[in-house]
FIKOLZA-1660 file (N, C-alpha, C; in steps of 0.1 Angstrom, whole numbers, plus 5000, padded with zeros to 4 digits):
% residues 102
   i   px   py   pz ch aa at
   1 5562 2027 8307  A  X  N
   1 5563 2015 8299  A  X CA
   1 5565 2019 8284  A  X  C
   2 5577 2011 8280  A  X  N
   2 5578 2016 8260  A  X CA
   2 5575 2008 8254  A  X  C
   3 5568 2008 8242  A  X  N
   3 5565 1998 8233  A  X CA
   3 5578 1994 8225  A  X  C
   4 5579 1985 8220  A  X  N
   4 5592 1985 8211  A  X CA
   4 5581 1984 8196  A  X  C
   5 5587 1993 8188  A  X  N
   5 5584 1999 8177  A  X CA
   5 5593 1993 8169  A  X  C
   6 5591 1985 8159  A  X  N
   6 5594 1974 8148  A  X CA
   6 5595 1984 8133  A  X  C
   7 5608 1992 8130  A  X  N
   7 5603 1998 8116  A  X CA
   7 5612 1988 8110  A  X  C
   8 5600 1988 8094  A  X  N
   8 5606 1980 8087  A  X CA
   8 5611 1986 8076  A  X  C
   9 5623 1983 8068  A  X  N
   9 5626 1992 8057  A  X CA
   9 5620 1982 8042  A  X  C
  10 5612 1993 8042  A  X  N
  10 5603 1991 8028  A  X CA
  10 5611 1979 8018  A  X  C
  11 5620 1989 8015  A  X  N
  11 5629 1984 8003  A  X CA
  11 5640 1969 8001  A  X  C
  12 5639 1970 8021  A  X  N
  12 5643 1955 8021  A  X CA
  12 5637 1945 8021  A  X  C
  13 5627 1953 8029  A  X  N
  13 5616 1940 8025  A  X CA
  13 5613 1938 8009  A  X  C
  14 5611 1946 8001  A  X  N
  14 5609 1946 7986  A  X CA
  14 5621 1934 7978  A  X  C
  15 5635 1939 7981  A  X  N
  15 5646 1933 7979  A  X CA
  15 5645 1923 7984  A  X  C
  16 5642 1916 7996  A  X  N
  16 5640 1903 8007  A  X CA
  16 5628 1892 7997  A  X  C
  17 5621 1902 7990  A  X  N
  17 5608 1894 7987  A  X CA
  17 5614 1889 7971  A  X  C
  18 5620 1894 7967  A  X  N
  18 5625 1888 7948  A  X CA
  18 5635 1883 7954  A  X  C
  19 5649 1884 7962  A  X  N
  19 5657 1876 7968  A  X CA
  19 5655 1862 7970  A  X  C
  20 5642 1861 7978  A  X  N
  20 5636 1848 7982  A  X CA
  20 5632 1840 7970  A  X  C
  21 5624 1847 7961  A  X  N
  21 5617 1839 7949  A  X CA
  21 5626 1836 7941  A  X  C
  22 5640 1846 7939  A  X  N
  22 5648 1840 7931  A  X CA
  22 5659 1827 7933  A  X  C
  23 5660 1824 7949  A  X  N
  23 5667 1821 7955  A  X CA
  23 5657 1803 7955  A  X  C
  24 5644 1801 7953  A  X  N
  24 5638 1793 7953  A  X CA
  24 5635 1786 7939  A  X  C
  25 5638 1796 7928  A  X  N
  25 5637 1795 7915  A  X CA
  25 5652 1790 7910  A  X  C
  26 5664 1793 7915  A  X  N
  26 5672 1788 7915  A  X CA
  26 5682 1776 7920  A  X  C
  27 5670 1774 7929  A  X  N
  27 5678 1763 7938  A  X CA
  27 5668 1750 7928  A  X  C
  28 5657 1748 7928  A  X  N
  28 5646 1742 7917  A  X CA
  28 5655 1740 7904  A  X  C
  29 5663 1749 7899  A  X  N
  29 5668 1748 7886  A  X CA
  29 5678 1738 7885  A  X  C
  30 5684 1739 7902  A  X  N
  30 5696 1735 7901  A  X CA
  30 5695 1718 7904  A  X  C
  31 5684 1715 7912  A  X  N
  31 5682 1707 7911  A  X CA
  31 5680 1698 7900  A  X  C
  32 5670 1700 7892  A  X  N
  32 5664 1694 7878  A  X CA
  32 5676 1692 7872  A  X  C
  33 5688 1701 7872  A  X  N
  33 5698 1696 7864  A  X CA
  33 5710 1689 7867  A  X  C
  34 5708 1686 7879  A  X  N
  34 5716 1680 7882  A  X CA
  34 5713 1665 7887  A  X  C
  35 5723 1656 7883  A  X  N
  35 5714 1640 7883  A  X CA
  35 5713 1632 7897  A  X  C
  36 5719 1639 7904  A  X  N
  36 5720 1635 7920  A  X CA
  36 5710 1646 7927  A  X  C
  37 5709 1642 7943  A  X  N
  37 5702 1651 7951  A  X CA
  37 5714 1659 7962  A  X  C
  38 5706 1674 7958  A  X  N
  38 5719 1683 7963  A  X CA
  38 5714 1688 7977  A  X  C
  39 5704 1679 7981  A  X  N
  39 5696 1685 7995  A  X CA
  39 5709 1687 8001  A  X  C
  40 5723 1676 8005  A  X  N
  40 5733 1680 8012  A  X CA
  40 5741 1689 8012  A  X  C
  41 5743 1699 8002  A  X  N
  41 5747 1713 8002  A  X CA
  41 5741 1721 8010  A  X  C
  42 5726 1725 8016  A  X  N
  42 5723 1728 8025  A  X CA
  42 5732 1732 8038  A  X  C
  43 5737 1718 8038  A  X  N
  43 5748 1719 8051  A  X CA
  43 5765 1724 8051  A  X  C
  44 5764 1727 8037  A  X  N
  44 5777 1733 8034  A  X CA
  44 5780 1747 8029  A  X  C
  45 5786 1752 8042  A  X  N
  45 5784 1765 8045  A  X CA
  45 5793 1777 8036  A  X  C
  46 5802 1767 8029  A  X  N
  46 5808 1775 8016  A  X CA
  46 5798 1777 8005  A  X  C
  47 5798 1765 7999  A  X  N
  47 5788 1767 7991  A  X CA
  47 5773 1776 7990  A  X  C
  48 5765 1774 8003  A  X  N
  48 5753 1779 8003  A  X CA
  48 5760 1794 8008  A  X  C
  49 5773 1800 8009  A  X  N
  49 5776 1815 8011  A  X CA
  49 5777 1819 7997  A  X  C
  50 5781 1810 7985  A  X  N
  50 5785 1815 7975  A  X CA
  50 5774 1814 7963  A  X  C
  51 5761 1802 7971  A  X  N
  51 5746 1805 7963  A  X CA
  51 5739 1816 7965  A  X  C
  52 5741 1824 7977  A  X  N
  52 5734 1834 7984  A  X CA
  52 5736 1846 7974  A  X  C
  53 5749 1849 7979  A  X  N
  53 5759 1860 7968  A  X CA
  53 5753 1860 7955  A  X  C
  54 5751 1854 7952  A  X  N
  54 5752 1853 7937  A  X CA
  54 5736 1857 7932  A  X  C
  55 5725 1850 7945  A  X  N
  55 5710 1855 7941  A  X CA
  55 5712 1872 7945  A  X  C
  56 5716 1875 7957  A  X  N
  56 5720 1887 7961  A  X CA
  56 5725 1897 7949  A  X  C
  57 5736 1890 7944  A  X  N
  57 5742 1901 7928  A  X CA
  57 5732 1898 7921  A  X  C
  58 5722 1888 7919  A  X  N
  58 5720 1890 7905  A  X CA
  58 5704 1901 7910  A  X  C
  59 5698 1905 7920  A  X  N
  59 5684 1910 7924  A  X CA
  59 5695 1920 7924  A  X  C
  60 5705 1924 7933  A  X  N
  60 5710 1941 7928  A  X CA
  60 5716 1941 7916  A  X  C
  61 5719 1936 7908  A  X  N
  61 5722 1944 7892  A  X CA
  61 5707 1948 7886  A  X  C
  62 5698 1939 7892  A  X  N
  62 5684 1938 7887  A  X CA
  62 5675 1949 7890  A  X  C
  63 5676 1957 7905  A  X  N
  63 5665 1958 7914  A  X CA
  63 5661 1970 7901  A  X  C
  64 5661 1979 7900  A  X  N
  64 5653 1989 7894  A  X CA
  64 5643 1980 7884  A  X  C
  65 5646 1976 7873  A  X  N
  65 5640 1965 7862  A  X CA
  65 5631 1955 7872  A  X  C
  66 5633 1945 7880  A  X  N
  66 5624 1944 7888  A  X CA
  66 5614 1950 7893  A  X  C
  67 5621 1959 7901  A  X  N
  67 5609 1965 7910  A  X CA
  67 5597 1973 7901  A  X  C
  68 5605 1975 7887  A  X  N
  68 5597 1986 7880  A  X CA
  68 5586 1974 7874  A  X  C
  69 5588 1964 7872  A  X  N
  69 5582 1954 7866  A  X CA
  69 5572 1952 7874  A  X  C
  70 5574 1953 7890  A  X  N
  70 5561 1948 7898  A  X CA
  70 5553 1960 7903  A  X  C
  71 5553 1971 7895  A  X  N
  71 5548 1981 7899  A  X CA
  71 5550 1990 7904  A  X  C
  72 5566 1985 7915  A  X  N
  72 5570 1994 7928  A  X CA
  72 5583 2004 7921  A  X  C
  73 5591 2012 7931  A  X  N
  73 5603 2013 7928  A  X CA
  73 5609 2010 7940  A  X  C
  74 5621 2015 7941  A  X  N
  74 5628 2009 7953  A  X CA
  74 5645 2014 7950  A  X  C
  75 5650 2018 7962  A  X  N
  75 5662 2028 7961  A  X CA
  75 5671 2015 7967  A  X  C
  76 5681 2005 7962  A  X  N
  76 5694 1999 7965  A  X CA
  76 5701 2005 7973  A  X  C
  77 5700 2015 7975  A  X  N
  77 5709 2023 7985  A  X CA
  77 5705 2021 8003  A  X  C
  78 5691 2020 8003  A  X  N
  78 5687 2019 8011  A  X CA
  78 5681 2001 8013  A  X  C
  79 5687 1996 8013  A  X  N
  79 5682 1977 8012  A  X CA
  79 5696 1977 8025  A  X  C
  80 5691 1969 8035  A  X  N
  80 5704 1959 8041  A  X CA
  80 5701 1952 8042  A  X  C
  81 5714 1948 8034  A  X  N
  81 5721 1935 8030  A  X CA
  81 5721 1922 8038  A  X  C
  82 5726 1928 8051  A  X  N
  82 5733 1918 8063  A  X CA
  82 5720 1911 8064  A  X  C
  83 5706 1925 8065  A  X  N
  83 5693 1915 8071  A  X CA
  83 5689 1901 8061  A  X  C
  84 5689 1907 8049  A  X  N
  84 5685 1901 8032  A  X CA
  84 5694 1887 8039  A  X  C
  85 5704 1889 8036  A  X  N
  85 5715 1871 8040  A  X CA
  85 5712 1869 8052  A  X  C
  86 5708 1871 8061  A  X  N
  86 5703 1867 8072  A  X CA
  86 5689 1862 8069  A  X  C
  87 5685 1864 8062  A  X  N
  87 5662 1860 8064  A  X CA
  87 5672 1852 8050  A  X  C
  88 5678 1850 8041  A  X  N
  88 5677 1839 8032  A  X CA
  88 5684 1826 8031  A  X  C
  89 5691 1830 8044  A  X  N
  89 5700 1818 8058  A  X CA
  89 5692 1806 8058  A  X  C
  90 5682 1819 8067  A  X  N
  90 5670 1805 8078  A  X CA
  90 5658 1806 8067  A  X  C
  91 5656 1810 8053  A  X  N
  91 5646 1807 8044  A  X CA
  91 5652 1793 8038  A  X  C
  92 5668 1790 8035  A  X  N
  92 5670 1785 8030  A  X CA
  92 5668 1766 8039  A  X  C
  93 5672 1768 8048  A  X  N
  93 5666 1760 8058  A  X CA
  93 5655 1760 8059  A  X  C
  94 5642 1763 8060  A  X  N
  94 5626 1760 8054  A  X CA
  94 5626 1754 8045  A  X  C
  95 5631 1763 8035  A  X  N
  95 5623 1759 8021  A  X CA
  95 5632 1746 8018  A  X  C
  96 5643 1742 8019  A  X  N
  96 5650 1728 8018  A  X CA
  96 5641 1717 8025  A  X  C
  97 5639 1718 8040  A  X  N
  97 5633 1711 8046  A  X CA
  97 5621 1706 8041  A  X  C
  98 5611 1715 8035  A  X  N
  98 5601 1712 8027  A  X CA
  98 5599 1705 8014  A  X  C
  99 5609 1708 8005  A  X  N
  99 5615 1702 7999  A  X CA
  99 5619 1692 7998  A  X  C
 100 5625 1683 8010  A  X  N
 100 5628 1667 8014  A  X CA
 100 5617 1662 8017  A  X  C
 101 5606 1666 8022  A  X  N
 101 5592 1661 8021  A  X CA
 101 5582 1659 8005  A  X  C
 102 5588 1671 8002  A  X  N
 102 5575 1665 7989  A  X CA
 102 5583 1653 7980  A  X  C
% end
């Protein structure tokens, strides 16, 4: 019998975890400024590829300066990406959802 053994890479998770905050910090921003409600971009899969990218560039131009800021360090070389856009796909679906509630 094998266990299935779950490794997790540090650094994505590190990258995954400011990705998210900034991704939640910016969608909040985008809101407030804008005079309509943008919950419907959620569903448009251009757009929410080209909000992603852009939290994505702006945490890797950042990661060292971040990570040094939260105590940690953290090697960009070693972060995947695919998983990062993948976990801020179905984060972005959460945190929207919740967001039509309050």
């Amino acid at each position: 019998m094998s266990k299935n053994i779950e490794i997790k890479n540090t650094y994505t998770e590190l990258f995954y975890d400011l990705a998210k905050r900034s991704f939640e910090a910016s969608w909040k921003s985008l809101q407030e400024i804008c005079s309509y409600d943008i919950s419907h971009y959620i569903d448009d899969a251009d757009v929410m590829s080209l909000f992603i990218q852009n939290v994505i560039a702006h945490i890797s131009n950042h990661f060292d300066r971040f990570t040094s800021l939260e105590g940690n360090n953290g090697s960009i070389t070693e972060v995947n990406f695919e998983e990062v856009a993948e976990r801020l796909v179905r984060h972005s679906w959460e945190f929207c959802d919740k967001s039509y509630t309050q």
